[in-house]
N, CA, C and O atoms as CSV, one atom per row, in Angstrom:
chain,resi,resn,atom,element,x,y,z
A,1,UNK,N,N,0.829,-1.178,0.000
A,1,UNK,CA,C,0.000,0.000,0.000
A,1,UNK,C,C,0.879,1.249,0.000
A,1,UNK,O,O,1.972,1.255,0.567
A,2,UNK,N,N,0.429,2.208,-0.587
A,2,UNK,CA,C,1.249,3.056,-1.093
A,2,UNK,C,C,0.790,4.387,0.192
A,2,UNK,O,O,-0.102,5.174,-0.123
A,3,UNK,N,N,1.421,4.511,1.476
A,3,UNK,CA,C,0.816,5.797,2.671
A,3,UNK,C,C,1.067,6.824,1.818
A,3,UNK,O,O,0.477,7.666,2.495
A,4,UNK,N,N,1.491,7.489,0.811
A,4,UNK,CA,C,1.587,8.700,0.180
A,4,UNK,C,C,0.480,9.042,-0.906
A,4,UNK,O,O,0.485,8.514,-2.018
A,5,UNK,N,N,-0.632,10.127,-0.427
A,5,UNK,CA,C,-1.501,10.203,-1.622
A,5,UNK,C,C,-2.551,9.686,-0.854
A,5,UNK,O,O,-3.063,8.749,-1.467
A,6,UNK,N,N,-3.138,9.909,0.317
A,6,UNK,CA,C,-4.330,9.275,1.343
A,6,UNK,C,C,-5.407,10.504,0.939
A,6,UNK,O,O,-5.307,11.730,0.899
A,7,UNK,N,N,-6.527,9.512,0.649
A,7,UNK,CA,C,-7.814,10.346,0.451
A,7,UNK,C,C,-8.743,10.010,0.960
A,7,UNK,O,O,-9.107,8.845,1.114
A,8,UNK,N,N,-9.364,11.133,1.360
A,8,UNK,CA,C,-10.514,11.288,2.249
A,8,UNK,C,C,-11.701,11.551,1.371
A,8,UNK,O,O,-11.929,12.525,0.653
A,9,UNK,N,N,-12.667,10.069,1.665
A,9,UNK,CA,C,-14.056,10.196,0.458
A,9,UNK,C,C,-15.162,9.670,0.633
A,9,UNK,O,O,-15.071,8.506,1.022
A,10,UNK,N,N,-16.086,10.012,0.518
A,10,UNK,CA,C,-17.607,9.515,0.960
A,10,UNK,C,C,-18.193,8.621,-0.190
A,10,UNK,O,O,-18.142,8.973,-1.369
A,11,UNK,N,N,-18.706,7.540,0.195
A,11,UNK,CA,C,-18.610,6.520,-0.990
A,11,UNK,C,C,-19.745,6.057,-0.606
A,11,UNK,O,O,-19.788,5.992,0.623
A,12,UNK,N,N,-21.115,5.544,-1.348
A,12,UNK,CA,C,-21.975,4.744,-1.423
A,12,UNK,C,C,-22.128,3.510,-2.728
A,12,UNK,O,O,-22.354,3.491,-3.938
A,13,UNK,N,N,-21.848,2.541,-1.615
A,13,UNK,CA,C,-21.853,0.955,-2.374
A,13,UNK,C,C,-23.436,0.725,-2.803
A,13,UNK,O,O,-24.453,1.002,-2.168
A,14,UNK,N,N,-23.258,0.030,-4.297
A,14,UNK,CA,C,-24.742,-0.271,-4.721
A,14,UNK,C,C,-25.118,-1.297,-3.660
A,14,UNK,O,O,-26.346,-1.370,-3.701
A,15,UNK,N,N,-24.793,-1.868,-3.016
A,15,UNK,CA,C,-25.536,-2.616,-1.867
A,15,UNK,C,C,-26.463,-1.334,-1.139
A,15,UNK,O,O,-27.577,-1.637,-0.710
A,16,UNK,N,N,-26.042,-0.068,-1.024
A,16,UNK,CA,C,-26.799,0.867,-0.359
A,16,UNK,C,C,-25.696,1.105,1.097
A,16,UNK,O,O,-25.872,2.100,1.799
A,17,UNK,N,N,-24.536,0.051,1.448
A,17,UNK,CA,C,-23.643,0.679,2.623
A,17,UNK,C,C,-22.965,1.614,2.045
A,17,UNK,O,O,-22.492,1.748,0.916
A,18,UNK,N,N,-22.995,2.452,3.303
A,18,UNK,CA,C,-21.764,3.770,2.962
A,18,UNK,C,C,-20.526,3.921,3.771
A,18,UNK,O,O,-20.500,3.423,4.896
A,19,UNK,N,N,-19.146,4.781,3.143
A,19,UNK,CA,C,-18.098,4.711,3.639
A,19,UNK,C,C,-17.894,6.269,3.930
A,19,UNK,O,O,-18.205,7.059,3.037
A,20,UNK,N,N,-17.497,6.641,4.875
A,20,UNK,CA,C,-16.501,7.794,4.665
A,20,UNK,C,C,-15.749,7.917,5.605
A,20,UNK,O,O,-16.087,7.886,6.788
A,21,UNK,N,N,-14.671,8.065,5.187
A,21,UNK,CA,C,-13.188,8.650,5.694
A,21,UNK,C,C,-12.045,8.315,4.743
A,21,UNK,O,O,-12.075,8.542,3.534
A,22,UNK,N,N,-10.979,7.722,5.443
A,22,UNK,CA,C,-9.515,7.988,4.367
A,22,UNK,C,C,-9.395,6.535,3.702
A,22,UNK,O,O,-9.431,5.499,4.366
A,23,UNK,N,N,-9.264,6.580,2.473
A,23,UNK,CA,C,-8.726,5.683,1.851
A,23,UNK,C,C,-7.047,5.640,0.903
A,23,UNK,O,O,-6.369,6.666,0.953
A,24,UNK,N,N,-6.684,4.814,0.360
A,24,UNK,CA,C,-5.412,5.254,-0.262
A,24,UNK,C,C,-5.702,3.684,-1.395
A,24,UNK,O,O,-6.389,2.673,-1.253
A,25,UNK,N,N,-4.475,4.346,-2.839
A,25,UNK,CA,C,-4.605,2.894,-3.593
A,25,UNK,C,C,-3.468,2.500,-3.927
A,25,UNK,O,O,-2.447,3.111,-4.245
A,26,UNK,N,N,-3.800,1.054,-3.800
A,26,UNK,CA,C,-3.360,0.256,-3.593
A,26,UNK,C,C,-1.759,-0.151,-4.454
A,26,UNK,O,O,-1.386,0.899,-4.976
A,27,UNK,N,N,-1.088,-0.904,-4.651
A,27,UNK,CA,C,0.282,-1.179,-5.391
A,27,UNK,C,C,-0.677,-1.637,-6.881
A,27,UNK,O,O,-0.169,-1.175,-7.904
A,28,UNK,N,N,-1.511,-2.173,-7.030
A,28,UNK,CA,C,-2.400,-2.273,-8.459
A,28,UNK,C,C,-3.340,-1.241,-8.716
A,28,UNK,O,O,-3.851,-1.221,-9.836
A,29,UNK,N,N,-3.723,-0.214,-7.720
A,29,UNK,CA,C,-4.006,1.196,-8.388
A,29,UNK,C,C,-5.723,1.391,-7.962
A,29,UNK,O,O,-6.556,2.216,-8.338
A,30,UNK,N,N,-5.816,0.069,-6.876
A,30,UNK,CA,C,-7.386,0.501,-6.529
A,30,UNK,C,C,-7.314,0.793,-5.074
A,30,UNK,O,O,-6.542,0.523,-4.154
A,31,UNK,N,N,-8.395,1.433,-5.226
A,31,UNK,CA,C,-8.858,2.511,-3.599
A,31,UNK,C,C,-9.119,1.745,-3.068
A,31,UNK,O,O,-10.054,1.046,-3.459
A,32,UNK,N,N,-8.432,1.447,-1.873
A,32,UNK,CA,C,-9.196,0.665,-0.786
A,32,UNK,C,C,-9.408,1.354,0.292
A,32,UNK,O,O,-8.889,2.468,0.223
A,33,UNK,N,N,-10.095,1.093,1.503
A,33,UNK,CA,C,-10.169,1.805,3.018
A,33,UNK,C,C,-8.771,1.521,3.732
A,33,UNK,O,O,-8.231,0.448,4.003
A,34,UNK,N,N,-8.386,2.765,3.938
A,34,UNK,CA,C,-7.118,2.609,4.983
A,34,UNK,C,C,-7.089,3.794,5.754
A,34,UNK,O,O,-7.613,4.811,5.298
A,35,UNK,N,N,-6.447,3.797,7.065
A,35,UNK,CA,C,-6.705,4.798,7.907
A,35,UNK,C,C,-8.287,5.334,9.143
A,35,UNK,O,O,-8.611,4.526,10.014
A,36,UNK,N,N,-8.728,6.102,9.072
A,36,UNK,CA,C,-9.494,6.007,10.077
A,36,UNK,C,C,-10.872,6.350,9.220
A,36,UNK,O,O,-11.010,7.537,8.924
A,37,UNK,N,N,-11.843,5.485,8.819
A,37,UNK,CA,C,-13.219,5.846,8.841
A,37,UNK,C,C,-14.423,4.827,9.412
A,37,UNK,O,O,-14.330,3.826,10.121
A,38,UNK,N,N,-15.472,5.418,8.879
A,38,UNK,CA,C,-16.723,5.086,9.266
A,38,UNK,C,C,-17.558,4.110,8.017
A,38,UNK,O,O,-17.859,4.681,6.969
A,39,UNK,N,N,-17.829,2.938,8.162
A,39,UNK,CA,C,-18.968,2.336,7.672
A,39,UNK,C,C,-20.087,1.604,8.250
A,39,UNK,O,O,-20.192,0.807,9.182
A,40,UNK,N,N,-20.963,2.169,7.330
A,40,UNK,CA,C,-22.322,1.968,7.744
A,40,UNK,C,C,-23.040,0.843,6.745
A,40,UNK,O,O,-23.015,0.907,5.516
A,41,UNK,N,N,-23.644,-0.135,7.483
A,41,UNK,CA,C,-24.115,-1.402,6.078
A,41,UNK,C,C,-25.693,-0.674,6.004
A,41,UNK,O,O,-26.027,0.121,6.883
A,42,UNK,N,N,-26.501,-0.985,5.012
A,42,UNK,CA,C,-27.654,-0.419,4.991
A,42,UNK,C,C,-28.850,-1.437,5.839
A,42,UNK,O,O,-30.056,-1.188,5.818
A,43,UNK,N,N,-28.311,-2.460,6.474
A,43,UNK,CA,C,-29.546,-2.921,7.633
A,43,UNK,C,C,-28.826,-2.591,8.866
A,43,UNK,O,O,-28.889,-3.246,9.907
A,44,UNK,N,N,-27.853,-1.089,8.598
A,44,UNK,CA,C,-28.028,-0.695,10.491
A,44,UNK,C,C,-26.702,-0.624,10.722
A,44,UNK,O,O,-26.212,0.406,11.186
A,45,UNK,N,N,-25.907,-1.781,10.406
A,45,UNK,CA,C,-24.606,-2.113,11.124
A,45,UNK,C,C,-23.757,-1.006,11.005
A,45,UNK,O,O,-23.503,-0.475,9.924
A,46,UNK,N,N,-23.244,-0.589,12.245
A,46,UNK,CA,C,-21.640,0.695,12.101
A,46,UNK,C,C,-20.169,0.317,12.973
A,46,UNK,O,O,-19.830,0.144,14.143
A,47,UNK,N,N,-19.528,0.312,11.565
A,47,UNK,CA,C,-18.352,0.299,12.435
A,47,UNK,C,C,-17.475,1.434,12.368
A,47,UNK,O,O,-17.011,1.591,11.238
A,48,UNK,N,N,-17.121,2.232,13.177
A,48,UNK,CA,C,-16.473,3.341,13.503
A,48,UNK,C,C,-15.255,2.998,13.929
A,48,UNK,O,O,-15.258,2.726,15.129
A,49,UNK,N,N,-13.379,2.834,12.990
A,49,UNK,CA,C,-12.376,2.937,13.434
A,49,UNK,C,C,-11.163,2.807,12.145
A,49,UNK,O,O,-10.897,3.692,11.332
A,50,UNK,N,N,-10.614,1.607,12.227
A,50,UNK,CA,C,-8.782,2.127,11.975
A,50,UNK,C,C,-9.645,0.973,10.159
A,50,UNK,O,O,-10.754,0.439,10.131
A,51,UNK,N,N,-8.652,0.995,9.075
A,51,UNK,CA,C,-8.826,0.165,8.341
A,51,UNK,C,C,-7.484,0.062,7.707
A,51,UNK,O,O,-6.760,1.012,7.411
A,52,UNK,N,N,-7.233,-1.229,7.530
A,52,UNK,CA,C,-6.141,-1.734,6.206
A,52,UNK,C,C,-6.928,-2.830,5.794
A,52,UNK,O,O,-7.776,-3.666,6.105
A,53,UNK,N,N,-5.922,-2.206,4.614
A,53,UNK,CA,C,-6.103,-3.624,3.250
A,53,UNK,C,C,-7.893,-3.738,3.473
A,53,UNK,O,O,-8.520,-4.725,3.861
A,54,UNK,N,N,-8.327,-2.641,3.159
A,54,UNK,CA,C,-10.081,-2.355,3.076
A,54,UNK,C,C,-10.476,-3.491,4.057
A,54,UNK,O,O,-11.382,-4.286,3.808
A,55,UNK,N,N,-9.798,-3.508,5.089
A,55,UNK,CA,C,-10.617,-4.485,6.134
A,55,UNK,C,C,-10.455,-3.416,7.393
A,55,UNK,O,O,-9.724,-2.448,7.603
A,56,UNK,N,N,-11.876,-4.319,8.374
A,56,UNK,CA,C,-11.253,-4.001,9.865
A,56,UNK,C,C,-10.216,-4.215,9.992
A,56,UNK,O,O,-9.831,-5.361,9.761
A,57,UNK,N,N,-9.287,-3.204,10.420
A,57,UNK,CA,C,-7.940,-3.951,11.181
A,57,UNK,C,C,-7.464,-2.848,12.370
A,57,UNK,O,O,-7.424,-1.642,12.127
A,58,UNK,N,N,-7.231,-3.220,13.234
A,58,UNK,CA,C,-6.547,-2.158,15.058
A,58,UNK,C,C,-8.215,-1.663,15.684
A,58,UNK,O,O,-9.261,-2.278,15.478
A,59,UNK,N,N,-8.091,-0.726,16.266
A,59,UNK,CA,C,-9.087,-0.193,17.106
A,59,UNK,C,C,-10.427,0.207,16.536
A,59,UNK,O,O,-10.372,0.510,15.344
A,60,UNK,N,N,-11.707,0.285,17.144
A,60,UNK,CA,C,-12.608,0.548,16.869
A,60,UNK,C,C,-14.076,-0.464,17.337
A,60,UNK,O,O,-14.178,-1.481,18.022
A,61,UNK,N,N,-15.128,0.425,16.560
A,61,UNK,CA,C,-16.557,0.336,17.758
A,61,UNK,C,C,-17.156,-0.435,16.457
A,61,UNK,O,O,-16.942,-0.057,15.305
A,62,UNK,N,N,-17.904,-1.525,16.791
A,62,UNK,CA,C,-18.904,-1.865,15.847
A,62,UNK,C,C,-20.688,-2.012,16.757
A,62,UNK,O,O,-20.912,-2.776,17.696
A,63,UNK,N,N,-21.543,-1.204,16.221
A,63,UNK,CA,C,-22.459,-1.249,16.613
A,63,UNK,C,C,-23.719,-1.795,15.918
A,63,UNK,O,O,-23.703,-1.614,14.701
A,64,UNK,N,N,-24.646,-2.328,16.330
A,64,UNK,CA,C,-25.712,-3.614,15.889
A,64,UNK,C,C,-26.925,-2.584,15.675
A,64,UNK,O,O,-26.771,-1.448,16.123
A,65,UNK,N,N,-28.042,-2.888,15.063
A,65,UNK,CA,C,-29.101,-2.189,15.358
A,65,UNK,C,C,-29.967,-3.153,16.614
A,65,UNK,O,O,-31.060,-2.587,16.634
A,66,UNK,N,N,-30.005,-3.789,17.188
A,66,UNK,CA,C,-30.403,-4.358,18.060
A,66,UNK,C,C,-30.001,-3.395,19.526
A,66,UNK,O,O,-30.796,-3.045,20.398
A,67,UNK,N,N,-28.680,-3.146,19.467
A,67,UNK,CA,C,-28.065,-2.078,20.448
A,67,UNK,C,C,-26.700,-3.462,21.359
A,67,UNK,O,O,-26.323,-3.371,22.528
A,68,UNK,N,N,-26.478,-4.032,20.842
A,68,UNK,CA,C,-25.361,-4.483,20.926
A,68,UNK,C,C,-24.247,-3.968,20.574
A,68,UNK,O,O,-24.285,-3.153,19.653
A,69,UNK,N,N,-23.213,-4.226,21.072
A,69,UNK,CA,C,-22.108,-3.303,21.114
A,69,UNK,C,C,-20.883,-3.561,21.308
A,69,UNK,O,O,-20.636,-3.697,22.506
A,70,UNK,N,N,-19.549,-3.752,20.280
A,70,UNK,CA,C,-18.162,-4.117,20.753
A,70,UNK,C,C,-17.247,-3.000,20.416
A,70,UNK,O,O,-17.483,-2.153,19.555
A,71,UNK,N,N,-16.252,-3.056,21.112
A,71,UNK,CA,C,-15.042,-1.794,21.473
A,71,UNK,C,C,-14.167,-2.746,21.620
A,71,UNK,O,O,-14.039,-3.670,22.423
A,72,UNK,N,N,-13.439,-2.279,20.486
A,72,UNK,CA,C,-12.018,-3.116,20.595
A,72,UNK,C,C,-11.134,-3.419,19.900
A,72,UNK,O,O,-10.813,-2.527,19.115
A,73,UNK,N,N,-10.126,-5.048,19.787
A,73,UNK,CA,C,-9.570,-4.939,18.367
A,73,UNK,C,C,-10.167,-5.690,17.618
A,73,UNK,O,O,-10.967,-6.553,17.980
A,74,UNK,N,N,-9.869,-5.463,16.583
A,74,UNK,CA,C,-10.280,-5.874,14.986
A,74,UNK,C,C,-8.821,-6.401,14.551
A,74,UNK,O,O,-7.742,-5.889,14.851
A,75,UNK,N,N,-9.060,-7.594,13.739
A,75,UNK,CA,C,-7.962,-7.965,12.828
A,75,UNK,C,C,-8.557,-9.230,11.365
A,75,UNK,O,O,-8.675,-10.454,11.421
A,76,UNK,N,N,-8.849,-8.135,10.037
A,76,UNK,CA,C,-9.423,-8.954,9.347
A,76,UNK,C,C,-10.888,-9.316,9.052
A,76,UNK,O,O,-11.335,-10.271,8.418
A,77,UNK,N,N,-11.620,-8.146,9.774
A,77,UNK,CA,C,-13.368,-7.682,10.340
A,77,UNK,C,C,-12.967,-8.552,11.001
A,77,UNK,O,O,-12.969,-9.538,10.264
A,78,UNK,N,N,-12.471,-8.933,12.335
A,78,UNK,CA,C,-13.008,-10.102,13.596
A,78,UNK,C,C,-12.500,-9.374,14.377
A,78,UNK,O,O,-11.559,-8.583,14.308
A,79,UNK,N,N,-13.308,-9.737,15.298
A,79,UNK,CA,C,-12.937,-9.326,17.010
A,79,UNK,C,C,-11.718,-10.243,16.973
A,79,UNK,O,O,-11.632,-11.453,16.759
A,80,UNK,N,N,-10.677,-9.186,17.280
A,80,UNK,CA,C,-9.510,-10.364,17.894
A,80,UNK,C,C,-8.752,-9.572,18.260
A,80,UNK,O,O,-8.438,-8.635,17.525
A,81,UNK,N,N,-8.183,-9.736,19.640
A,81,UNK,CA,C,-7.198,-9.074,20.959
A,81,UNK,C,C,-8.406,-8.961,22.041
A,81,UNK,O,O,-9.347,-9.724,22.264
A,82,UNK,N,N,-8.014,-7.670,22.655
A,82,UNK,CA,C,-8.804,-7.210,23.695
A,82,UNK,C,C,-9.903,-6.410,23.654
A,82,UNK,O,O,-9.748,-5.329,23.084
A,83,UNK,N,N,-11.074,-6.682,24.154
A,83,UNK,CA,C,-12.147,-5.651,23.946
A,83,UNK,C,C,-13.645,-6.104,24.704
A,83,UNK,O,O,-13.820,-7.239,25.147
A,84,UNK,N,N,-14.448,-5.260,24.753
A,84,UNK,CA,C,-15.885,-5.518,24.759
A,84,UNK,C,C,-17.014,-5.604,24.246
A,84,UNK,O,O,-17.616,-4.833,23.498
A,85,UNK,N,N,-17.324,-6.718,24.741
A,85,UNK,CA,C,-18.768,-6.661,23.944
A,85,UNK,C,C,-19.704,-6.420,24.709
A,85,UNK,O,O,-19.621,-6.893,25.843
A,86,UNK,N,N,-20.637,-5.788,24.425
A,86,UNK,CA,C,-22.330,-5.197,25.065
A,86,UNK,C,C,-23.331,-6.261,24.526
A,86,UNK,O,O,-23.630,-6.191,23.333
A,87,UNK,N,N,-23.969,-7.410,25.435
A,87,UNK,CA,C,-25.264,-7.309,24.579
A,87,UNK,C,C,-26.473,-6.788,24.998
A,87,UNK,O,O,-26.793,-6.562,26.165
A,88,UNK,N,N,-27.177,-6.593,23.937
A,88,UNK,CA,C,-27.934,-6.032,23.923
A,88,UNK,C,C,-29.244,-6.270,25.293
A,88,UNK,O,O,-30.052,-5.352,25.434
A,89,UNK,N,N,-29.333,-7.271,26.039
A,89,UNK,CA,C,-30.239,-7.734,27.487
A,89,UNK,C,C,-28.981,-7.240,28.282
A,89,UNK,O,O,-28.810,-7.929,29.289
A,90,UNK,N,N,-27.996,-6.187,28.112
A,90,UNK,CA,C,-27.583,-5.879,29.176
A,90,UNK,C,C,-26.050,-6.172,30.006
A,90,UNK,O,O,-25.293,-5.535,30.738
A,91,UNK,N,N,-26.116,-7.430,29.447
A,91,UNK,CA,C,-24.605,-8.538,30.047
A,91,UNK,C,C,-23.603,-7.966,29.141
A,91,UNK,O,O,-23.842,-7.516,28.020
A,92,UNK,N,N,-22.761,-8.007,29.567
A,92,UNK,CA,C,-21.523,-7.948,28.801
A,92,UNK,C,C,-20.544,-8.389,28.822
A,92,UNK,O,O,-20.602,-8.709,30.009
A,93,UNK,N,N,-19.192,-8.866,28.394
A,93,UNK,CA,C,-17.852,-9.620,28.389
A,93,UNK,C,C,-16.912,-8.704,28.119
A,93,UNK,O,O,-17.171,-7.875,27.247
A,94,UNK,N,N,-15.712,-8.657,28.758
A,94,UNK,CA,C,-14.716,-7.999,28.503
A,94,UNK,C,C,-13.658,-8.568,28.896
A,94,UNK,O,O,-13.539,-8.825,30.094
A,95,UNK,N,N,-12.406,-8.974,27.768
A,95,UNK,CA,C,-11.614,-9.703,27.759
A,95,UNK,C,C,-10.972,-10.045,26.658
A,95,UNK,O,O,-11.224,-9.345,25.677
A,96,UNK,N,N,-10.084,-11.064,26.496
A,96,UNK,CA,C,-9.716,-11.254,24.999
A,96,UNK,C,C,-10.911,-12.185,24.156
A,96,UNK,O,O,-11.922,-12.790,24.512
A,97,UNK,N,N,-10.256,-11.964,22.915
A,97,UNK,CA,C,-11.144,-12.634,21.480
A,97,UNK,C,C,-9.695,-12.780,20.655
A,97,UNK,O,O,-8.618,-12.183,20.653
A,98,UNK,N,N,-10.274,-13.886,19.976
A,98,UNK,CA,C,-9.556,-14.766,18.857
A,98,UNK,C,C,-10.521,-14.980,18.049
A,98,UNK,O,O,-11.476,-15.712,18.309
A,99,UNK,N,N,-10.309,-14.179,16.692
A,99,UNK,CA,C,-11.140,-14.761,15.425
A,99,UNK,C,C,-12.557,-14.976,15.877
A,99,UNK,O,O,-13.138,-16.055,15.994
A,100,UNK,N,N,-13.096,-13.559,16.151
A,100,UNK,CA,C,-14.998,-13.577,16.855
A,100,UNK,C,C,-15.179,-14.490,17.644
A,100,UNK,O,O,-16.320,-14.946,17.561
A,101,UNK,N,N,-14.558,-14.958,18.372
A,101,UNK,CA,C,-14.511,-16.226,19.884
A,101,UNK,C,C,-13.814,-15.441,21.269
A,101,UNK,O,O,-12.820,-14.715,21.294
A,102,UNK,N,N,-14.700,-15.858,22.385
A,102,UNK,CA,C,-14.454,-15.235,23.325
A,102,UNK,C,C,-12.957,-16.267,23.279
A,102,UNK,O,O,-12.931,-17.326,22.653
A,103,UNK,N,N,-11.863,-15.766,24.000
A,103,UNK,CA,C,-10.563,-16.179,24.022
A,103,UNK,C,C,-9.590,-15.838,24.890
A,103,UNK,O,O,-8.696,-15.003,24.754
A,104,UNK,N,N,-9.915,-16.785,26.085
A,104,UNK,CA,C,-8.531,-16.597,27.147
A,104,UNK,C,C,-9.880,-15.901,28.286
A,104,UNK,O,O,-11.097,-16.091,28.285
A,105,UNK,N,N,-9.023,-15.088,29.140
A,105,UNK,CA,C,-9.022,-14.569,30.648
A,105,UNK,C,C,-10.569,-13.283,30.270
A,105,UNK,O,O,-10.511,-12.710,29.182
A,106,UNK,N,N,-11.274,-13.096,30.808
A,106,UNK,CA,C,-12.256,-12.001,30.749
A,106,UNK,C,C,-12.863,-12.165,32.062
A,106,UNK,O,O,-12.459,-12.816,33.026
A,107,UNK,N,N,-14.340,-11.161,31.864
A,107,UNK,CA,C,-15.239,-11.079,33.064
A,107,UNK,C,C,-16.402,-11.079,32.194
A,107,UNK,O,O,-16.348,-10.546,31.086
A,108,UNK,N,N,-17.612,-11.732,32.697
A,108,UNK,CA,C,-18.475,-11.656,32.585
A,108,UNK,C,C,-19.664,-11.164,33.196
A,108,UNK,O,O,-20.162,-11.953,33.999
A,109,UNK,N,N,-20.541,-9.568,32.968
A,109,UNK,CA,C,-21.302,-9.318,34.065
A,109,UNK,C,C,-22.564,-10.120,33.467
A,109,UNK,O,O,-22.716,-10.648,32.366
A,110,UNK,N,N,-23.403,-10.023,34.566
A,110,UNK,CA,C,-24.575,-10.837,34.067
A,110,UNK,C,C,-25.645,-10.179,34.051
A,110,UNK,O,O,-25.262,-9.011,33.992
A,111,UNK,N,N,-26.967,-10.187,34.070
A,111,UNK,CA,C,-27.897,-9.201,33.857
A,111,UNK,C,C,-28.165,-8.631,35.490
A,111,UNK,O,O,-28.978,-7.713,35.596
A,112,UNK,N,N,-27.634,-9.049,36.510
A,112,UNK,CA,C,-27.841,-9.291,37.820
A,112,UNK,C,C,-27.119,-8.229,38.531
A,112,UNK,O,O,-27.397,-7.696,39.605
A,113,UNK,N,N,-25.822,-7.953,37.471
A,113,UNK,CA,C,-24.904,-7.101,37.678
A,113,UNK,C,C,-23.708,-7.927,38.343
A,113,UNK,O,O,-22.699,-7.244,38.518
A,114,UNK,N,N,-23.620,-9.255,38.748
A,114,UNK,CA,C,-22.413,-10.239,39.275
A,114,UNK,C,C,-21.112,-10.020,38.169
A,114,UNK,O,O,-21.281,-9.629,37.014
A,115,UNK,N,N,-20.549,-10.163,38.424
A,115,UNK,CA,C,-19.385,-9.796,37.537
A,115,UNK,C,C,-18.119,-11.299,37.861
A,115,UNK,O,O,-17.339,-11.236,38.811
A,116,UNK,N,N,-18.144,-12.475,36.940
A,116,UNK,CA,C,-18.070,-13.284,36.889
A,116,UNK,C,C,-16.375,-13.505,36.225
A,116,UNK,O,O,-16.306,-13.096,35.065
A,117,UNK,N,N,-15.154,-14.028,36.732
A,117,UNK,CA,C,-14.048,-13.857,36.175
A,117,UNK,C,C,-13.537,-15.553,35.871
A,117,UNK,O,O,-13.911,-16.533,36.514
A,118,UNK,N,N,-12.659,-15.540,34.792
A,118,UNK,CA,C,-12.049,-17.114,34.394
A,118,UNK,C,C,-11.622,-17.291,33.288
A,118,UNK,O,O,-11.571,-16.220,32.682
A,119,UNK,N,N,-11.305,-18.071,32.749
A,119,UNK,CA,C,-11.090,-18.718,31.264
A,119,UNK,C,C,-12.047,-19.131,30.643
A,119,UNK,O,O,-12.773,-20.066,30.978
A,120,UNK,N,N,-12.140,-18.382,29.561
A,120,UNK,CA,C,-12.771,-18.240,28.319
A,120,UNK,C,C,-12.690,-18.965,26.914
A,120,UNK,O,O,-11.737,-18.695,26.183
A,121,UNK,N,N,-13.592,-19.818,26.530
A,121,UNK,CA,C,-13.111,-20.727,25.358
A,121,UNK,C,C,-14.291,-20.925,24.688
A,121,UNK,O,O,-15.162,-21.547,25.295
A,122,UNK,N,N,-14.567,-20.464,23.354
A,122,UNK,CA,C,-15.909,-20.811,22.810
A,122,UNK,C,C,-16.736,-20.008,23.485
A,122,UNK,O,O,-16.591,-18.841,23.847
A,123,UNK,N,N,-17.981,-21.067,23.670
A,123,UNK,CA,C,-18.938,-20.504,24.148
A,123,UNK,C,C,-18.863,-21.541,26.304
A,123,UNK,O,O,-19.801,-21.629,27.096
A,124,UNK,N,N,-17.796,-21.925,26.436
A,124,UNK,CA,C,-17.460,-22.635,27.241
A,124,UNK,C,C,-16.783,-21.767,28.245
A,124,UNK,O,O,-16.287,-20.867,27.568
A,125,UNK,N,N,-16.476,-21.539,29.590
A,125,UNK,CA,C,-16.044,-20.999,30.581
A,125,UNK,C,C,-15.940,-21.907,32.068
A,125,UNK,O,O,-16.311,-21.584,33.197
A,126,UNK,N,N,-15.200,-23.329,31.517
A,126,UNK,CA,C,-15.311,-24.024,32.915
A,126,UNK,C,C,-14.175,-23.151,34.277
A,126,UNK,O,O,-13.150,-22.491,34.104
A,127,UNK,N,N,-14.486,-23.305,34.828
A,127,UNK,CA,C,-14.197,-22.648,36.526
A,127,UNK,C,C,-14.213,-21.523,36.693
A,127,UNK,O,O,-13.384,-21.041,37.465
A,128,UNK,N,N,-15.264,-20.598,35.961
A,128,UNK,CA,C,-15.720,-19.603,36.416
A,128,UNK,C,C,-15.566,-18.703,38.094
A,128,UNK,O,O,-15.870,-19.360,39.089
A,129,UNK,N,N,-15.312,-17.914,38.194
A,129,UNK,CA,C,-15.667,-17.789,39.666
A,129,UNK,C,C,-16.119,-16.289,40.021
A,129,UNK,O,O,-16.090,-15.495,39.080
A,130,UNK,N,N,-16.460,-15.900,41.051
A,130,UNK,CA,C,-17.584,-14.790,41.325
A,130,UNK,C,C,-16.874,-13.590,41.630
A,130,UNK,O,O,-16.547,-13.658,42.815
A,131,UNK,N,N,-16.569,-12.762,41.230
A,131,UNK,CA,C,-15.671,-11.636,41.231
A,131,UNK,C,C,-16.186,-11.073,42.603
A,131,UNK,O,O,-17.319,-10.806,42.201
A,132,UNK,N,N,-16.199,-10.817,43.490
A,132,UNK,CA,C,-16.347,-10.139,45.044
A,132,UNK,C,C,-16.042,-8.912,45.298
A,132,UNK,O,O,-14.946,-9.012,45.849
A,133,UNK,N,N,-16.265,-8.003,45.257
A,133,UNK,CA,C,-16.391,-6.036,45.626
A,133,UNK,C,C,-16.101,-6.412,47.223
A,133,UNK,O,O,-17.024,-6.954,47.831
A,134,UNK,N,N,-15.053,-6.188,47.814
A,134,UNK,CA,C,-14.896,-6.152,49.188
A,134,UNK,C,C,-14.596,-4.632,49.325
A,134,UNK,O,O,-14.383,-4.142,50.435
């Protein structure tokens, strides 16, 4: 990718999603997303942050129309490193991700407000244990 020559452009895909912020082109001469913008899919979805190689890639927010909600990293559009997710009944996880999989050490609050800490795998979390506010 060529960082010299970064343009900043508002783009609507015939799908009806829209882009805007910086793009730059490429070593074969096409525009891709790089740098910091905003896309919006046209049933709702926004992701607000960093892009290479016209993908998610480093920091940023993707938001649901449901009102779900993740903050975090991206590598490749996937949740992967550290971050949070909101769902939408309230609970949330915060911790690592591997390739859109909860992954490794986090907390889990629950709708209860318990705030639940352990290892994270899948949709699996054996030995959970109860985080305690002393």
């Amino acid at each position: 990718m060529s960082e010299e020559g970064n343009l900043h452009v508002s783009y609507i895909f015939p799908t009806g999603d829209r882009y805007e912020g910086e793009c730059c082109r490429s070593t074969e001469g096409v525009v891709v997303r790089s740098g910091m913008g905003k896309h919006t899919s046209a049933s709702g979805v926004t992701y607000t942050g960093e892009w290479h190689d016209d993908k998610m890639n480093g920091r940023g927010t993707l938001e649901y129309p449901s009102g779900a909600l993740y903050e975090g990293d991206f590598k490749d559009n996937m949740y992967h490193g550290t971050g949070t997710y909101s769902f939408s009944d309230g609970t949330k996880y915060c911790g690592s991700f591997s390739k859109n999989r909860l992954e490794g050490d986090g907390e889990f609050t629950d709708s209860q407000g318990l705030v639940w800490i352990g290892g994270f795998h899948n949709k699996a979390a054996p030995g959970l244990k109860l985080k305690l506010n002393m």
